[in-house]
N, CA, C and O atoms as a GROMACS GRO file, in nm:
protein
  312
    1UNK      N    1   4.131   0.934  -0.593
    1UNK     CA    2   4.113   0.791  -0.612
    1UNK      C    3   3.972   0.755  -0.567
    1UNK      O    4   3.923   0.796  -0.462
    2UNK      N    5   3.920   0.686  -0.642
    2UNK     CA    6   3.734   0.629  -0.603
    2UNK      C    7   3.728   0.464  -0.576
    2UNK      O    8   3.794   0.376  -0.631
    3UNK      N    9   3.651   0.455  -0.496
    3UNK     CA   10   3.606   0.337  -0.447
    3UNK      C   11   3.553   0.305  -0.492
    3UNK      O   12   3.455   0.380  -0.501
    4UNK      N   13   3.536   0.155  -0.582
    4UNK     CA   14   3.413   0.077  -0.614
    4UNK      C   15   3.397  -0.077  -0.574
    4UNK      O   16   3.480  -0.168  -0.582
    5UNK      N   17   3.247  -0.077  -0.524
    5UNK     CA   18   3.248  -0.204  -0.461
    5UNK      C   19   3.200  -0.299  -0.526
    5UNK      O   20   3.154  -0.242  -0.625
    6UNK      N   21   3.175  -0.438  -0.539
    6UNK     CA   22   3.181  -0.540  -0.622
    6UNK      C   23   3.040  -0.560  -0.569
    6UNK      O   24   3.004  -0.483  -0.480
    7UNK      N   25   2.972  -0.637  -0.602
    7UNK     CA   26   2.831  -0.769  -0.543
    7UNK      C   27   2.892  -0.797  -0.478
    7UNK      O   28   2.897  -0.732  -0.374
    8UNK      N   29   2.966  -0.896  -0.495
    8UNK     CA   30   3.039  -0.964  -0.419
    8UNK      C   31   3.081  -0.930  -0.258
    8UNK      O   32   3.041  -0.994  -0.161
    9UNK      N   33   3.169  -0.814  -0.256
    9UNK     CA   34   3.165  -0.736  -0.129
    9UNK      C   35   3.055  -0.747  -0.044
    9UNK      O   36   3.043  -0.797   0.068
   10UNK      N   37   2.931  -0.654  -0.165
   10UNK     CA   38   2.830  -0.639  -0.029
   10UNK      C   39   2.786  -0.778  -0.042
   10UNK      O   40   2.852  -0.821   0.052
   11UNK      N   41   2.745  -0.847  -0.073
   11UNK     CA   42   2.721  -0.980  -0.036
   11UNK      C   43   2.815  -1.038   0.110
   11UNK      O   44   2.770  -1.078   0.218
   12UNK      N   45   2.940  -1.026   0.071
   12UNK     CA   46   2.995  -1.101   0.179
   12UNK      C   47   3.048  -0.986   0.314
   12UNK      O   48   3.120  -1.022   0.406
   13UNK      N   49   3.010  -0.889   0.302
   13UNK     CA   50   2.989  -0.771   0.436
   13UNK      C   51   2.828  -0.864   0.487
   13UNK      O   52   2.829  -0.939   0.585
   14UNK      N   53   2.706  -0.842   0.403
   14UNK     CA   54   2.604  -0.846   0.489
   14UNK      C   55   2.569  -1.021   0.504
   14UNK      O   56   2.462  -1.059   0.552
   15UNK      N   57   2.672  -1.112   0.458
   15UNK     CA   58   2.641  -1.246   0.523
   15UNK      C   59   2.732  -1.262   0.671
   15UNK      O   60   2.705  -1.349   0.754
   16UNK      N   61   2.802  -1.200   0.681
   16UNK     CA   62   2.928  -1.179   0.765
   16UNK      C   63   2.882  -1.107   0.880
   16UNK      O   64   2.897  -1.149   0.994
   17UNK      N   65   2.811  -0.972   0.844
   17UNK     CA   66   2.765  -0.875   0.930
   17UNK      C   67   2.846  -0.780   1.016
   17UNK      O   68   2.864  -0.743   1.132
   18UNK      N   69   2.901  -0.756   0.840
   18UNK     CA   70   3.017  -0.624   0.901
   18UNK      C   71   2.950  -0.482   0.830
   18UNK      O   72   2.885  -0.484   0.725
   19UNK      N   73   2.976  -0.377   0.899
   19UNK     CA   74   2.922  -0.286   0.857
   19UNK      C   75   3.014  -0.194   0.743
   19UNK      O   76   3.122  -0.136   0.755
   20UNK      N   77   2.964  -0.202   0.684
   20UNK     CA   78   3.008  -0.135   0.558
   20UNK      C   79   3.161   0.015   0.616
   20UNK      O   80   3.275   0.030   0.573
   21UNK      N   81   3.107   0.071   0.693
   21UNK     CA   82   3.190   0.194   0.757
   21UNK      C   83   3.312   0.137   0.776
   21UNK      O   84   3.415   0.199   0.748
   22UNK      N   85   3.314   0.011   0.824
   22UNK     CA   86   3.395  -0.035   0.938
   22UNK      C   87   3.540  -0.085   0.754
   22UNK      O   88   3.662  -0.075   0.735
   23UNK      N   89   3.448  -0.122   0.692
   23UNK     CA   90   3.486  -0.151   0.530
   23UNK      C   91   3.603  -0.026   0.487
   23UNK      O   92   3.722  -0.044   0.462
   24UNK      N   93   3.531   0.097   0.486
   24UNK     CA   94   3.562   0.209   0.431
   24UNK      C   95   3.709   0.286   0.561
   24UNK      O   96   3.802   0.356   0.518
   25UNK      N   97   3.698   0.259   0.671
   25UNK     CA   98   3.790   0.250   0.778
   25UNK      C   99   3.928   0.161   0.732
   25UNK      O  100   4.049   0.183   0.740
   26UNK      N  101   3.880   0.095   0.701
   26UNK     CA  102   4.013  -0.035   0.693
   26UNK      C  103   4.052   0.003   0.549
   26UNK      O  104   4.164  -0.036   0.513
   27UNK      N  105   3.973   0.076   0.458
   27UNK     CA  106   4.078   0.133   0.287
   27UNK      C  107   4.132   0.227   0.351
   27UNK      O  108   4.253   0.220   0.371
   28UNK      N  109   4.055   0.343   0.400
   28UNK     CA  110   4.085   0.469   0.414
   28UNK      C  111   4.202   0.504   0.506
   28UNK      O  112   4.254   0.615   0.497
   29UNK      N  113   4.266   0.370   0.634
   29UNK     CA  114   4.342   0.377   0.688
   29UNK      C  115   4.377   0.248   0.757
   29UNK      O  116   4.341   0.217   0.871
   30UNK      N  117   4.451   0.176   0.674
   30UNK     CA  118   4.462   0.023   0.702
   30UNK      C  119   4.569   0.028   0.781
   30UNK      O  120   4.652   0.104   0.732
   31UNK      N  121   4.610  -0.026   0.896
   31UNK     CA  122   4.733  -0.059   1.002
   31UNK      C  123   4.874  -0.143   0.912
   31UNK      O  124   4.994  -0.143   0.941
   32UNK      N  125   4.801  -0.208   0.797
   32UNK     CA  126   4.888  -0.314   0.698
   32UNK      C  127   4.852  -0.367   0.621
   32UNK      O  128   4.761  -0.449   0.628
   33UNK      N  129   4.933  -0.326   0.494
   33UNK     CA  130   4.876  -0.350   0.360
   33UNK      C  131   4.999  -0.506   0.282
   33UNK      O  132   5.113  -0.472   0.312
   34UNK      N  133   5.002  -0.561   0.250
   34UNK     CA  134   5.053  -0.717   0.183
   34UNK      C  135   4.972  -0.709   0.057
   34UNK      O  136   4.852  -0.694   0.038
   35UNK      N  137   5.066  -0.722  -0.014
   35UNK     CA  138   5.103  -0.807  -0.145
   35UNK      C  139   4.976  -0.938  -0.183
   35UNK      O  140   4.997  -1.039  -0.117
   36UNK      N  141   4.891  -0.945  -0.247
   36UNK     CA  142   4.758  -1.097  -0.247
   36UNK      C  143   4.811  -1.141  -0.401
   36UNK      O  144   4.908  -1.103  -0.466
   37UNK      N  145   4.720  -1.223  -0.424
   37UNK     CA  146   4.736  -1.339  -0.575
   37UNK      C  147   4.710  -1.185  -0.694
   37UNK      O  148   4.643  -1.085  -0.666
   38UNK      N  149   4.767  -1.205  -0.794
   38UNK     CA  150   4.760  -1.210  -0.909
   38UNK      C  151   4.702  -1.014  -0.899
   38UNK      O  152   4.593  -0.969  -0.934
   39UNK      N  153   4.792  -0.954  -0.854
   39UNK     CA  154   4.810  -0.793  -0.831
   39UNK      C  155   4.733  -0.721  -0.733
   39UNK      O  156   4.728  -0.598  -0.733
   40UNK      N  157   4.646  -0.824  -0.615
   40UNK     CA  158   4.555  -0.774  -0.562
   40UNK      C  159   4.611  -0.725  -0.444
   40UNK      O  160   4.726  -0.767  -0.453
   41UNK      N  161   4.603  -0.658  -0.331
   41UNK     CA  162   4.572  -0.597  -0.235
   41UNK      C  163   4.544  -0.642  -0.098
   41UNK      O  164   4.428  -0.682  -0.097
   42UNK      N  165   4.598  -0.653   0.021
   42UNK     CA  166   4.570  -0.716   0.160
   42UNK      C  167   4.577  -0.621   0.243
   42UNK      O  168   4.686  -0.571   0.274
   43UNK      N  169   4.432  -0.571   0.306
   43UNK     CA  170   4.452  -0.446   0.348
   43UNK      C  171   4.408  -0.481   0.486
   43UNK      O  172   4.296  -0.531   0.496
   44UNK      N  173   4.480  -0.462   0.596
   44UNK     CA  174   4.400  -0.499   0.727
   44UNK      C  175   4.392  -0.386   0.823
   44UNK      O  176   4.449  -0.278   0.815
   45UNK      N  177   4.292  -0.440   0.935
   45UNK     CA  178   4.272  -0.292   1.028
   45UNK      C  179   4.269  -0.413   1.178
   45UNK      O  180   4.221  -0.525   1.195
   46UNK      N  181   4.339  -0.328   1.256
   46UNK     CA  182   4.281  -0.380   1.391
   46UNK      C  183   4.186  -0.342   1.451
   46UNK      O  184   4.173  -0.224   1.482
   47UNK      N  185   4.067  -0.466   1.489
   47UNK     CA  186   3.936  -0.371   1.511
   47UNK      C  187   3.922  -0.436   1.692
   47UNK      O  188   3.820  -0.401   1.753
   48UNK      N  189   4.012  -0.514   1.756
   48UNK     CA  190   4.039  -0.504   1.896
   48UNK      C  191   4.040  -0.674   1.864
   48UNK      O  192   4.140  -0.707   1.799
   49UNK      N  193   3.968  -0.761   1.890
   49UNK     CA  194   3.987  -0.965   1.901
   49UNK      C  195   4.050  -0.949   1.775
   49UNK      O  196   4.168  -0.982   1.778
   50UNK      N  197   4.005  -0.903   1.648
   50UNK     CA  198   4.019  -0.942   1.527
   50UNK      C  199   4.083  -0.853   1.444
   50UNK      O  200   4.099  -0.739   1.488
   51UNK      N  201   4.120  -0.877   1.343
   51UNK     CA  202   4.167  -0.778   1.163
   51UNK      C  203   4.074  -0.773   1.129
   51UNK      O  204   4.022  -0.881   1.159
   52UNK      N  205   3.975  -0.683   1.055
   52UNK     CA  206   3.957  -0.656   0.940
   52UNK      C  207   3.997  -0.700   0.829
   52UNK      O  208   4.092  -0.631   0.793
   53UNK      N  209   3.969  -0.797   0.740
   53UNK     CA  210   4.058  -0.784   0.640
   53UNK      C  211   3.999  -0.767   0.470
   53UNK      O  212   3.917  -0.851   0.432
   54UNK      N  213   4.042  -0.661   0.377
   54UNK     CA  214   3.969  -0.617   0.264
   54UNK      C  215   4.091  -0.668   0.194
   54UNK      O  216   4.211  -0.664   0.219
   55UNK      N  217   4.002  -0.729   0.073
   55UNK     CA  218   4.072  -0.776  -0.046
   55UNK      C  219   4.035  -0.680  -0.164
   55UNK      O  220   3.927  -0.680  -0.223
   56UNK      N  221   4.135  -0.604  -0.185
   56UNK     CA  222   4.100  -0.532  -0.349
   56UNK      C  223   4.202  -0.552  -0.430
   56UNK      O  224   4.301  -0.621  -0.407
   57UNK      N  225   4.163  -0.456  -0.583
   57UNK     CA  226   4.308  -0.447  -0.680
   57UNK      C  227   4.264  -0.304  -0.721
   57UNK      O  228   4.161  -0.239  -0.702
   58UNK      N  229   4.392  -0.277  -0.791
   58UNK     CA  230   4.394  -0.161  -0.799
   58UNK      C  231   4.383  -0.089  -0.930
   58UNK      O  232   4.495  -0.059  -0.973
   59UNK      N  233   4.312  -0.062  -0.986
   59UNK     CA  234   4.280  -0.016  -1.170
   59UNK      C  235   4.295   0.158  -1.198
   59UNK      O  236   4.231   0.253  -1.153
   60UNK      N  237   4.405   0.151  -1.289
   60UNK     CA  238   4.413   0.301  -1.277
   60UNK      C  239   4.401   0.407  -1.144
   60UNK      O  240   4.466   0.399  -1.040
   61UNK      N  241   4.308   0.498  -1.179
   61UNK     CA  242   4.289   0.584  -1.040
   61UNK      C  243   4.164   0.501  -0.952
   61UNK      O  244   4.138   0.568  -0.852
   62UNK      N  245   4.080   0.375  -0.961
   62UNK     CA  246   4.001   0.297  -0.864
   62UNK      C  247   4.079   0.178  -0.816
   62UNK      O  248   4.164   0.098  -0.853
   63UNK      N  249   4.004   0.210  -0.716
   63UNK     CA  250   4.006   0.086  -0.612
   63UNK      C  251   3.895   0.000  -0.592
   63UNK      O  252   3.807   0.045  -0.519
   64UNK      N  253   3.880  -0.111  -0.639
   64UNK     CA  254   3.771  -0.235  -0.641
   64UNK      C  255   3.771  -0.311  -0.562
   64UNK      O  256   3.830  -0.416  -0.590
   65UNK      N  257   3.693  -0.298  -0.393
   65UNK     CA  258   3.699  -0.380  -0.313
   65UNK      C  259   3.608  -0.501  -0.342
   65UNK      O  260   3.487  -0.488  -0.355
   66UNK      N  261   3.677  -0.632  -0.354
   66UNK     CA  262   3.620  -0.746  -0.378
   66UNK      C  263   3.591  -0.820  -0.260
   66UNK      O  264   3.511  -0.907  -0.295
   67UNK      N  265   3.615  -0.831  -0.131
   67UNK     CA  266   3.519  -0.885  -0.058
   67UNK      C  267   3.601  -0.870   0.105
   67UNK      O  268   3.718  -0.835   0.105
   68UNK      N  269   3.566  -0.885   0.171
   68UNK     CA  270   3.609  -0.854   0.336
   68UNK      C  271   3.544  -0.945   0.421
   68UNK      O  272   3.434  -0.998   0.411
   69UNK      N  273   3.629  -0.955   0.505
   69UNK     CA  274   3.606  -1.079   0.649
   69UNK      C  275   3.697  -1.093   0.727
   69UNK      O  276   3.816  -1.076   0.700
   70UNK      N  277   3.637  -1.138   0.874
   70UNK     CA  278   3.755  -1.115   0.984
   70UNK      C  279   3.855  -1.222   0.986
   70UNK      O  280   3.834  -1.339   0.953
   71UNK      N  281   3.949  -1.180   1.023
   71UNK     CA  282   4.076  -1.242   1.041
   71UNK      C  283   4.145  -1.259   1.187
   71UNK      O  284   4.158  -1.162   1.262
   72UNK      N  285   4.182  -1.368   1.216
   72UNK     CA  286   4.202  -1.355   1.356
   72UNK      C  287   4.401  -1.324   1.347
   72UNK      O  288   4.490  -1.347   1.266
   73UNK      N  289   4.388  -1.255   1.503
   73UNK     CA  290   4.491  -1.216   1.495
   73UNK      C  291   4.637  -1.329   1.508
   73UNK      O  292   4.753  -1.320   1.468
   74UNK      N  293   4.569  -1.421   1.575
   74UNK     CA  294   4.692  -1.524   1.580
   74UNK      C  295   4.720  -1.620   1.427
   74UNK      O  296   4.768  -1.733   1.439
   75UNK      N  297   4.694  -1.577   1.316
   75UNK     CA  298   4.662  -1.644   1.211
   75UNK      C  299   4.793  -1.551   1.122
   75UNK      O  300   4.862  -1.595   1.031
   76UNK      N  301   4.796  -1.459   1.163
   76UNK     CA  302   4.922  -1.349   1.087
   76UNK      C  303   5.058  -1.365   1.113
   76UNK      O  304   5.121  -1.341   1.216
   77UNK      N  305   5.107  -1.424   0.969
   77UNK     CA  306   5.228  -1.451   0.986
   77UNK      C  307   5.354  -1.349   0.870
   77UNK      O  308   5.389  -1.366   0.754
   78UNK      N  309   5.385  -1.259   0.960
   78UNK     CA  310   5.408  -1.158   0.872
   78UNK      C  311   5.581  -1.188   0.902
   78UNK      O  312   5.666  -1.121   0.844
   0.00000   0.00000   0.00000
């Protein structure tokens, strides 16, 4: 399965000022994955105050991460 990242992503990693790794951490081994709008993907990581959180969908054998930002933990209502 291959990763592809959007503009968008890196746009909103480097306005955010998350490091891309920290990106590839949270696909490669997310703590919790949810169901998003219209077939997409809620992939989160605990990174210690905060989630991680990556929004993708899923196309054939890729994965298209469309954009990431932190999430606080008291905000999860699972």
């Amino acid at each position: 399965m291959s990763i592809k990242y959007t503009k968008h992503l890196f746009e909103s990693i480097e306005l955010r000022k998350i490091d891309k790794k920290l990106v590839d951490i949270c696909v490669m081994s997310p703590d919790l994955v949810l169901p998003g709008n219209n077939n997409k993907k809620i992939y989160l990581k605990d990174m210690g105050v905060n989630y991680l959180k990556v929004i993708l969908a899923k196309e054939k054998k890729d994965l298209i991460l469309i954009t990431a930002y932190w999430f606080a933990k008291t905000r999860l209502k699972v």
